[in-house]
C-alpha positions in Angstrom: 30.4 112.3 74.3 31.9 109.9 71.3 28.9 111.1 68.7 29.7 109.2 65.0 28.3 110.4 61.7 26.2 107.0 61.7 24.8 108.8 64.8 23.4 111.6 62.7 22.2 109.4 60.3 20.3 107.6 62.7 18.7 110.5 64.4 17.8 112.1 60.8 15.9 108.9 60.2 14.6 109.0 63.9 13.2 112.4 62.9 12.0 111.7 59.6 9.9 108.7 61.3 8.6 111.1 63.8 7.1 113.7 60.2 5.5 110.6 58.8 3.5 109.7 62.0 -0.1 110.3 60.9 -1.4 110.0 64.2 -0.1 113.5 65.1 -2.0 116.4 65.7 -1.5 119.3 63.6 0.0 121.1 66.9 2.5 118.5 67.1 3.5 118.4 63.7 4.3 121.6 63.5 6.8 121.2 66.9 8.3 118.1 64.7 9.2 120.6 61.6 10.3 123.3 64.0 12.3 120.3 65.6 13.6 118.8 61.7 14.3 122.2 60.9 17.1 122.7 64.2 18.1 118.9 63.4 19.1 119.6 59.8 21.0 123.2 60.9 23.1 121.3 62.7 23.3 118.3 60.8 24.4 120.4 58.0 27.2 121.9 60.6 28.5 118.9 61.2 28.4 117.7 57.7 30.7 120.7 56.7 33.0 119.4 59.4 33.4 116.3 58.3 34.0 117.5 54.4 36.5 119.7 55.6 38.2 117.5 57.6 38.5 114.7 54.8 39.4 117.4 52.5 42.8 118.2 55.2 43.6 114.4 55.0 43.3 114.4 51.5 45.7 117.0 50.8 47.8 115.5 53.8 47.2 112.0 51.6 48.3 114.1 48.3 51.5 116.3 49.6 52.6 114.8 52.9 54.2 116.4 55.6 54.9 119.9 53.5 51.2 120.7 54.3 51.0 120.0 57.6 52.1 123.9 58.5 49.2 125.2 56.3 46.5 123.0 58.2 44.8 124.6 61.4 46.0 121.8 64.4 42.9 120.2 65.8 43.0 119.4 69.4 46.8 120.7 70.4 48.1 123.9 70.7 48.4 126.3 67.8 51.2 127.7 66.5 
């Protein structure tokens, strides 16, 4: 799966569309916040990952290749 943060965004707006149907019963919105609430717990996850990520290239942008040993490597093996 090739999930974008544009992806989030657009099921956080898919969600918040969802809380502002007035045609729901009070059942159902209450499974929509339970829902929002789980959406934004991992929203917020992924959110973190992305700062922290920028926040590695920006050092990487800042200091070069001197860094590189202090930065966990995504994706290959560790040393």
């Amino acid at each position: 799966m090739k999930n974008k943060l544009s992806d989030l965004n657009n099921h956080l707006f898919a969600q918040m569309e969802r809380l502002s149907d007035e045609s729901l019963t009070a059942e159902q919105i209450e499974h929509e916040v339970k829902r929002s609430a789980a959406l934004v717990s991992v929203a917020d996850q992924i959110s973190g990952n992305a700062e922290l990520s920028l926040k590695a290239a920006k050092l990487y942008a800042d200091h070069g290749d001197k860094v590189l040993k202090h930065l966990p490597q995504i994706g290959g093996p560790s040393e």
